[in-house]
N, C-alpha and C positions, 0 to 999 in steps of 0.2 A: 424617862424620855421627855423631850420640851411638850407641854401640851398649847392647846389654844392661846389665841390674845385677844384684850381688849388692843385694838390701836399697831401701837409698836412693840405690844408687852406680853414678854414669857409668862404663863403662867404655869405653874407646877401644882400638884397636889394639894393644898391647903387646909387649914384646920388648927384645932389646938394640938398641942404635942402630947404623945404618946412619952411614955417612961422613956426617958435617953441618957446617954451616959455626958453626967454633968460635969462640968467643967468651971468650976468656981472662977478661974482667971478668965474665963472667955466666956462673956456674957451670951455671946451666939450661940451655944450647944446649952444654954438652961431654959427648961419652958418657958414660955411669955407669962410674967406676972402681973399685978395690978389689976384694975375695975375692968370688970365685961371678958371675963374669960383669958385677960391678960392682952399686954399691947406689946410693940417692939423696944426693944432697950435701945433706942437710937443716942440718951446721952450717955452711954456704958460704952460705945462701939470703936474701936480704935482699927485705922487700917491693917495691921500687921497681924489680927484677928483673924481676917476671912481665908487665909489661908489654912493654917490649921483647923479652922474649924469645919472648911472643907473636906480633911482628911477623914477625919472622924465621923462626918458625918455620909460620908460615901461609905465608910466601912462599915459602918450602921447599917444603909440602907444595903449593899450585899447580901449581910447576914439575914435578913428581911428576905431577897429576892430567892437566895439558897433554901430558906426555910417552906417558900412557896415550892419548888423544884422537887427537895427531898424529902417528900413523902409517899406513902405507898397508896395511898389514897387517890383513884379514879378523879379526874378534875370538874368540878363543879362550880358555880357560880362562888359558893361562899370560898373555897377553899383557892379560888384561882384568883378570880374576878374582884372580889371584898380585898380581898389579901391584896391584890396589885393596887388598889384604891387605896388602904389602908397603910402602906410601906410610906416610906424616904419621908414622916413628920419632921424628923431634927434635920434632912438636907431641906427641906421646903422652905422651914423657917431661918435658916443661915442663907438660902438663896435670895429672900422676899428683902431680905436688909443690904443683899450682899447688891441687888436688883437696883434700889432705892438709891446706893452711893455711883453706881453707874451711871444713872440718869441726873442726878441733881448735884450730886456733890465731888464731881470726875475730876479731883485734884489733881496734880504730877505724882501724889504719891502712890493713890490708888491706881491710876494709870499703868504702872508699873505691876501692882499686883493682877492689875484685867487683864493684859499684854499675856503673865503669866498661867493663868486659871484659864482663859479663854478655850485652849485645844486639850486640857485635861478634863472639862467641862464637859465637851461635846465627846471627848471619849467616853467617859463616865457615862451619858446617856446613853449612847450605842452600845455600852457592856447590855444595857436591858431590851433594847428594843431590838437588837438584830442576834438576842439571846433564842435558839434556834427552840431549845426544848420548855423555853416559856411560850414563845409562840405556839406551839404547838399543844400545849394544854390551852391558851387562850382559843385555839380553833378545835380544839375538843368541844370547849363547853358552846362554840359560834355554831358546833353543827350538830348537839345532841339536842335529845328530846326536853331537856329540862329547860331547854327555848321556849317554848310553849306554854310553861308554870313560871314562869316569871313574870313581873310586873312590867309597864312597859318602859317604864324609866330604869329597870334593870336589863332589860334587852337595849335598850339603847345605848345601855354604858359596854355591852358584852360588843357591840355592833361596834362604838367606837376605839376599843382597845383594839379590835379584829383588824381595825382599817388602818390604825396607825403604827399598828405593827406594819401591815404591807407596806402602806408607804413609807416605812423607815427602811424597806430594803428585806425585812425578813423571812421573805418567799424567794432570797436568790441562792444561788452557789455560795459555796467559800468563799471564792474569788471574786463575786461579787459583791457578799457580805463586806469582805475587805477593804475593796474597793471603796464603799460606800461611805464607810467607816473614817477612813484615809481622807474622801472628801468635806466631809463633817471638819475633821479637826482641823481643818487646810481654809474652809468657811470662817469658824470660829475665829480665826487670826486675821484672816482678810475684814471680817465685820468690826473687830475692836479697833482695826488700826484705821479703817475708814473711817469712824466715828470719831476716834482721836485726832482726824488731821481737819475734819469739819472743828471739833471745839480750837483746835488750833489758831487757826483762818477767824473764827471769831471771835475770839479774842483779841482782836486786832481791831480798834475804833479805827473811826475819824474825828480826828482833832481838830478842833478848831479856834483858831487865837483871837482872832478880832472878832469883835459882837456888832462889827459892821455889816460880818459876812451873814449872820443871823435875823436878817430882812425878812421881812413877810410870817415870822416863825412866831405862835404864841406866845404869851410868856410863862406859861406853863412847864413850856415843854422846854422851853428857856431855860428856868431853873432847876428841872429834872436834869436836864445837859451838864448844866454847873454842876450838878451833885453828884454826877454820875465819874467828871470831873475828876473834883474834889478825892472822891474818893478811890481813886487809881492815881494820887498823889499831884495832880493835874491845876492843882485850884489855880484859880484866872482865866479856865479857858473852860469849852463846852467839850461836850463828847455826844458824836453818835455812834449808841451802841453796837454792835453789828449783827442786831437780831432785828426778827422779821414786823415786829410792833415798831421801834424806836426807825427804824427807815422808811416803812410805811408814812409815819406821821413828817419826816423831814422832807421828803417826795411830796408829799400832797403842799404843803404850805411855803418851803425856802423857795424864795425870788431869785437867789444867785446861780443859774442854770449849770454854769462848770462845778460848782459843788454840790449841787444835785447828781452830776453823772458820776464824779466822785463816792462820793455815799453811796448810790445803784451801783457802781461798779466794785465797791468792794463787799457790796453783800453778794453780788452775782456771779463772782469769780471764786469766790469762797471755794476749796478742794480741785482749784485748778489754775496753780500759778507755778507750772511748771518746777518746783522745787519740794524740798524732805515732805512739806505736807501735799504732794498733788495725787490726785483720786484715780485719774484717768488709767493708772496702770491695775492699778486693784479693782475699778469697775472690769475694764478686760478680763480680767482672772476670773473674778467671779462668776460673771456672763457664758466664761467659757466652762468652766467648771460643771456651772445649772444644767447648758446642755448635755455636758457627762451622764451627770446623775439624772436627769431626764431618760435619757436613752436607755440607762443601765435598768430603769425602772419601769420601760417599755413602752414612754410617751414619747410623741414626736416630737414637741419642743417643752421647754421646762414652761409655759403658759398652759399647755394641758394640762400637768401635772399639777401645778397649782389650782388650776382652777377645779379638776376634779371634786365632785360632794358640794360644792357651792349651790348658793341660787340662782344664778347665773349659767352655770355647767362649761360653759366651752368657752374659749376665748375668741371664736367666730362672734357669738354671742354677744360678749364684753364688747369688742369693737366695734358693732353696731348698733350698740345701744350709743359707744361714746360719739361716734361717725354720725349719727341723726341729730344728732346736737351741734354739732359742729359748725356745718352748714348757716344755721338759722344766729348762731353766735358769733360769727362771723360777721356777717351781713349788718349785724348787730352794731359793732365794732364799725365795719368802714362808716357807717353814718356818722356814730360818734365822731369819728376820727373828723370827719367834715368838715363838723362843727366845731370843732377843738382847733383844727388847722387855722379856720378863720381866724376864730378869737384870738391864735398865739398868731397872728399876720398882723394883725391890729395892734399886737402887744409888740412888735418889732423883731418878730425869730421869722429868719426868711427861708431857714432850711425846713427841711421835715421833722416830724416831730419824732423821738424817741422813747427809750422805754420808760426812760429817768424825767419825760416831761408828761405821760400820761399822768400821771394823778394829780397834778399839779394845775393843768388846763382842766381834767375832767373835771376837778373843785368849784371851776373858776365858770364852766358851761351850765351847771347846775346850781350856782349862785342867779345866774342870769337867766335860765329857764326857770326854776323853782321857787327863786327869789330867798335861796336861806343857803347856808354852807355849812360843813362840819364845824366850821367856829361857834356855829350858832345853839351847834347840838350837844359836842363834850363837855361844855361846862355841867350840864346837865346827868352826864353819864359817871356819876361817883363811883367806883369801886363797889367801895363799902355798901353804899345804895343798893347797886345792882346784888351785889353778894345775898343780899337781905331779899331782895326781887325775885331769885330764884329760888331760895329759901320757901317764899310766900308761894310761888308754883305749885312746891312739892307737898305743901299742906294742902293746898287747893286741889290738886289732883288724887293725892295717895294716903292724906290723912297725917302728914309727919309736921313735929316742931326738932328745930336744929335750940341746940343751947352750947356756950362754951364750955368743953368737960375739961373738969379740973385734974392737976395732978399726971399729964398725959405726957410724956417726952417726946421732944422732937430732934431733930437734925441740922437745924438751922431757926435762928430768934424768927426769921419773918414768919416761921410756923404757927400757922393755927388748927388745933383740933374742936372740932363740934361734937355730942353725942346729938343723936339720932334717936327720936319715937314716936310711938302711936301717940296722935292726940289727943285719941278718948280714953283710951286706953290703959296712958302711961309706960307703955311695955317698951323695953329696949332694942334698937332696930339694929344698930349700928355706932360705928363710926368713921367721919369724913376729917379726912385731913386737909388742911387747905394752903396751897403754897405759890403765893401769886407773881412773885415778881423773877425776872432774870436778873442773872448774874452767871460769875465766870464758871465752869463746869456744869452749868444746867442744861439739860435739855432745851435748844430753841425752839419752843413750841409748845402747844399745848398736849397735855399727856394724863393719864389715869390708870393709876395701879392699884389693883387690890391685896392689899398685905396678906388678909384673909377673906376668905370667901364662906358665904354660907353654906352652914348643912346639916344633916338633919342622919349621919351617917353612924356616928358611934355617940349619937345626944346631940345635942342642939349648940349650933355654935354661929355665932355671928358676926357680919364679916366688919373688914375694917379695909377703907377706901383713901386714895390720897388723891386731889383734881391739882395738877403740877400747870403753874402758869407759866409765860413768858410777858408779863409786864411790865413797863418803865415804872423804877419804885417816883415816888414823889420827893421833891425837897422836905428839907423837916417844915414841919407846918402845914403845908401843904396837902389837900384832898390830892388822892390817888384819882386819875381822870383816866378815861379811856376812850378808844373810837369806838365806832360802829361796830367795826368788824372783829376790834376785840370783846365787845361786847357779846357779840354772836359766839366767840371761841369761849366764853368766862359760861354760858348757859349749856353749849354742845357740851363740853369736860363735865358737865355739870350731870349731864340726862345718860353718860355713860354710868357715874359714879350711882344714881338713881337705879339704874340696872343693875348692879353688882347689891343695892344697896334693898331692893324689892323681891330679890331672888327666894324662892319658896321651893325649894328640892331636899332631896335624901342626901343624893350622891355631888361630891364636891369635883368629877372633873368635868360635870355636866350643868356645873352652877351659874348665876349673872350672866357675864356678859361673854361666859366660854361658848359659842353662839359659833355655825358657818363663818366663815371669812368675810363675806359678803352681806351677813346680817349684821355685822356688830355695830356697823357705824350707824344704823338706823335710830337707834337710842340718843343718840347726840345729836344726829342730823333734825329728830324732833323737837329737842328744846330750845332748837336754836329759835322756832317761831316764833316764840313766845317773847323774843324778847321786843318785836317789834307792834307788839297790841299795847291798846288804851289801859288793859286792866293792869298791865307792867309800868308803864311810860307813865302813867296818870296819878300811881303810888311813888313812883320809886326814884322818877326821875326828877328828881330837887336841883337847885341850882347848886354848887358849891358852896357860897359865899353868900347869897340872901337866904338858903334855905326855902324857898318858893319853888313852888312845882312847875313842872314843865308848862307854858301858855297852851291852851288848846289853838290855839293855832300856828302854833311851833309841830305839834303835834302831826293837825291834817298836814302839813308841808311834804313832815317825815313820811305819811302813808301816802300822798300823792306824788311823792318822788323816789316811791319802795323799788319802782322796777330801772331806775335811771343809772345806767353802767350797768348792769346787768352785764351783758355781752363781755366786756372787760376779763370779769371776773370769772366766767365761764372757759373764756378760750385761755387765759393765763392757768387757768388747773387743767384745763384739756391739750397743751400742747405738751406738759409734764405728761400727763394720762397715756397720751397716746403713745411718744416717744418709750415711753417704759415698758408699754405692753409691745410694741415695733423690737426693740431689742430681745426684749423674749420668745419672740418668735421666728426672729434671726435664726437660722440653719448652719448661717458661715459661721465660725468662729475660729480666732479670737474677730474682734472688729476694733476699730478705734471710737471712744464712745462719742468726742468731739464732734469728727469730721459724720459719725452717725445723727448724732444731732440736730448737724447745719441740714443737710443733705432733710432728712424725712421731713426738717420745719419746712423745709424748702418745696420738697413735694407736696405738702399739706397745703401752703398757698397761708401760711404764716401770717398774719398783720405784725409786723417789723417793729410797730409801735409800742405791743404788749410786752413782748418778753416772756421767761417762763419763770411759773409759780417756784420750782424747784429743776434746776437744770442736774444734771446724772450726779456731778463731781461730788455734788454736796446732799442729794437727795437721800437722806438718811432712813425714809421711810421705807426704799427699797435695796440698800445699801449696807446697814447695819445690820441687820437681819436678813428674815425671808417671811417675813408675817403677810408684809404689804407688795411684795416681790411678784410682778405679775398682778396687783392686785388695787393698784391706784385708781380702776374705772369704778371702786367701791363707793367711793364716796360719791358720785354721781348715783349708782343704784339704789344709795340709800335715799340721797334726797329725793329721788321718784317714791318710795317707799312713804317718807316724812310727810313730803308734801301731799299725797295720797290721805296718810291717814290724817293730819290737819285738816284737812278739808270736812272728816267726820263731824269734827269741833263746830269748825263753821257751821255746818251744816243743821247740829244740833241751838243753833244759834246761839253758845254759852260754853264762851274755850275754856270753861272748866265742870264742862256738863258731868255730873258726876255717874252717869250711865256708860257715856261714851269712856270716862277716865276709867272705869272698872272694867269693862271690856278689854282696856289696852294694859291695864295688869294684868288682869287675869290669863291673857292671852298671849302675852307680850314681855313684858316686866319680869314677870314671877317666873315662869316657867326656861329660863334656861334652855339649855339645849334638847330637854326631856322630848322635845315635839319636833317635829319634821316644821323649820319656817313656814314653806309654805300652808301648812298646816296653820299652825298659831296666827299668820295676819291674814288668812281667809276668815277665820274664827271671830277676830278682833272688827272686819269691815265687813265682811259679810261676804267677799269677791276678793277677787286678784286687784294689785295696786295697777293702776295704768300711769303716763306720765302725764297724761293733758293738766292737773291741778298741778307740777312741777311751771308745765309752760305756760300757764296761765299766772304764777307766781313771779315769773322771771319777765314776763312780757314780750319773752318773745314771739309768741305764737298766738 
């Protein structure tokens, strides 16, 4: 059955492979070979592979789950519990690669095979989860006395089988089991083809011919455009990509206003242009469906049911944590907006301002109040640099040195893998895969998958991590540069991978970052600090071209204008936030997600100027899956979390006090799911996080 995710990511069972029936032609069905317990055969892997290799390997696992079933043997931890830990090795490791071509390498041809796999997938897992007389040895061993002689990270793995049995359904009727079953496979096809008509939709630039129309634009980002070009048979002309980096940067700097709303308008209509790819019918489906299976499962709306076992608990909750923010970000905003009105009144736009002109004047208000602008910053924001910056972190906090490991395959040339170790030590941690740039079939967005995860369950096994970018690559020659805010995203992918990458347990589905819903983004949401301190910026940030390091007073600029937009960037992720959790708890259904949309921004009292981070069509975080489903006010709960426990740092006067860094392992990092959250970052601060070091970060408060 699907377990936890970091992000947007399945995670299943993980480990090195048990004895499996090999299959010489198909790399997927042979154990992982090579250094550190063996890696994935990503250059062996042909699409027309994962299917067969799913066969075999579902047949495998069967035989696995019948061997648990029939025996005469009273059910106990080892014989129930290990057993169900211990099954589907050879599906884990044809799912982790099969995982990997979904999100990065989603050809037309693999397309076709995920189209296919997608609702035999989800049957496959329901044969185990709504398996009535597995269940019911997993709630033998949930209510016998041998609870009590277990350890607690074995009661906790017995605790989380018990629950995700129920909530797959395995406490109902036939006809409910059915039912349930039925909606699974009905999800699975609604998620693959949602996600196919977003890579669709972006896959579709904006072209551009004259390099007259490329006024006010880098020249950076200039010959990124050209290359990007170039390389989709284009040469002579620029291209904007239609990911969230490469628009970002054409927003904040092109002069030409109609091709600013061009660019914003065709990344913000993405999975909603009424034709083969538009979303709006499959978000209704889905929306109506959640509430099925909510009901069926005996929650009022599918927002309890997800949110159930959280830290958070209730989605009353979720909304007024995001609802208290609101307010103050708001407020935030119409000032901004004031000041930005003026400036573009003086620059000759006599209408209001829109979505596709916020970044553009906020650039232009913060050159004039702060006296510096992101031109003045990315040259300084290398790639490579930072890559190396947060490298320097994880030794600084956790004791590790990253080197390039030799001999390691990948899936694509821009691949890079590091090994991973103790620095006194020499001992081997890990490995980080590293995958920075977009192109076509990637994930737009930042993303982190563990191939393998740590464990300590049948020997010592060490995981293996990938941090998946969305970067604009660089012309040849050319330094790899980044904004701010991709910067922020190159450090968060980064302190997940850290989690996955520090994890200290027995048992693998309690490992890294398999964590509450609602914990996981905290790991990411922390490193993202760090990338804004002197001990980062003062190493790391060299110019491109002289090689000189950032001026200290390029520096103070950047910390005296840390809280400036602020508000922007809060209600642009809160009006996605809230909208998502609003449909979840929609009673009517079906709805139309559109006219849902206009309607709630509308009641919310909306700034018109912002726009939203992620509008339904294309919102893949809750759309492609159900990880994030219901569960977008997480990343706000983390940053109260983040921000909380950074404040430790400060407060230790030394952001890499190595008291405080060992507390946030030990309590934090390492420890997986083994602990009740609440537990582990009481432990790690001493007390519950509050939000005031959030509001005092963002200046709003």
């Amino acid at each position: 059955m699907p377990k936890n995710r970091i992000g947007v990511l399945v995670f299943l069972v993980a480990g090195l492979a048990a004895a499996a029936p090999a299959t010489p032609a198909n790399p997927l069905l042979e154990p992982w070979t090579g250094p550190h317990g063996g890696v994935p055969p990503f250059d062996r892997v042909k699409v027309e592979q994962f299917e067969p290799a799913f066969e075999v390997a579902m047949e495998e696992n069967r035989r696995e789950l019948a061997a648990i079933l029939h025996t005469n043997e009273a059910p106990t931890f080892e014989n129930t519990i290990a057993a169900l830990e211990d099954a589907g090795r050879t599906f884990t490791r044809v799912y982790e690669v099969y995982s990997a071509w979904s999100k990065v390498m989603n050809t037309p041809d693999f397309q076709q095979v995920e189209r296919t796999l997608a609702p035999r997938l989800a049957a496959f897992w329901d044969e185990q989860s709504q398996d009535l007389a597995l269940f019911q040895r997993v709630q033998a061993v949930h209510d016998s006395p041998e609870m009590a002689r277990l350890t607690p990270e074995q009661r906790r793995l017995v605790q989380y089988y018990y629950r995700d049995f129920a909530r797959s359904g395995a406490k109902l009727d036939a006809p409910g089991r059915k039912r349930i079953a039925e909606l699974n496979q009905r999800f699975a096809a609604l998620y693959t083809s949602f996600r196919q008509n977003v890579l669709a939709d972006e896959a579709n630039p904006v072209v551009i011919g004259d390099e007259a129309d490329l006024a006010g634009l880098p020249e950076a980002l200039r010959k990124a455009g050209a290359t990007e070009a170039e390389a989709r048979g284009l040469k002579g002309r620029w291209v904007v990509s239609n990911t969230r980096s490469a628009v970002a940067d054409f927003l904040t700097y092109l002069d030409d206003r109609a091709l600013r709303e061009k660019v914003w308008r065709n990344y913000d209509s993405r999975g909603d242009h009424g034709d083969a790819h538009d979303n709006n019918a499959i978000v209704s489906e889905i929306l109506t469906l959640r509430a099925e299976q909510a009901r069926l499962l005996g929650f009022p709306t599918y927002a309890h049911r997800q949110l159930e076992g959280t830290m958070v608990a209730t989605p009353e909750r979720a909304m007024k944590l995001l609802m208290d923010t609101w307010a103050p970000s708001v407020a935030q905003v119409r000032a901004d907006v004031t000041a930005m009105q003026a400036l573009a009144r003086r620059s000759g736009l006599t209408g209001d301002l829109a979505p596709w002109d916020y970044r553009y004047f906020a650039e232009k208000v913060r050159k004039a109040k702060y006296d510096f602008d992101d031109t003045e910053v990315k040259p300084y924001l290398q790639l490579e640099k930072l890559r190396e910056g947060m490298f320097w972190v994880a030794g600084e906090l956790f004791g590790y040195t990253f080197a390039p490991a030799a001999s390691v395959p990948v899936y694509h040339p821009d691949v890079r893998v590091f090994e991973v170790k103790e620095r006194t030590s020499g001992r081997h941690v890990g490995l980080l895969y590293f995958d920075p740039y977009a192109r076509q079939g990637k994930y737009n967005g930042g993303q982190t998958d563990p191939y393998r995860v740590q464990e300590r369950f049948r020997g010592e096994v060490t995981p293996i991590v990938t941090n998946n970018l969305p970067f604009v690559k660089p012309g040849p020659g050319e330094a790899a540069l980044v904004g701010w805010r991709d910067a922020q995203t190159l450090f968060h992918e980064f302190g997940h991978a850290l989690h996955v990458l520090n994890s200290n347990v027995s048992l693998p589905s309690l490992s890294g970052g398999r964590v509450v819903r609602d914990y996981g983004e905290f790991s990411g949401k922390l490193l993202e600090r760090w990338v804004a301190t002197p001990e980062v910026l003062g190493r790391f940030a060299v110019h491109h071209k002289t090689g000189k390091p950032m001026p200290p007073a390029l520096l103070a600029k950047i910390q005296k204008a840390a809280t400036f937009n602020q508000g922007f960037y809060l209600v642009d992720y809160l009006t996605s936030a809230l909208v998502e959790m609003k449909l979840h708890l929609a009673k009517e259904q079906p709805l139309d997600p559109d006219a849902f949309e206009r309607d709630t921004l509308q009641q919310l009292g909306a700034p018109a100027e912002v726009g939203m981070r992620f509008r339904m069509p294309h919102f893949t975080h809750v759309f492609e899956g159900d990880s994030y489903a219901a569960g977008y006010y997480m990343y706000l709960w983390a940053d109260v979390l983040a921000a909380d426990a950074f404040a430790a740092f400060r407060q230790a006067r030394r952001l890499h006090d190595p008291k405080v860094a060992a507390r946030l392992r030990q309590h934090v990092f390492s420890v997986g799911n083994t602990v009740d959250p609440f537990e582990g970052y009481r432990a790690f601060r001493g007390r519950d996080a509050t939000s005031e070091a959030l509001l005092r970060e963002r200046g709003i408060r």
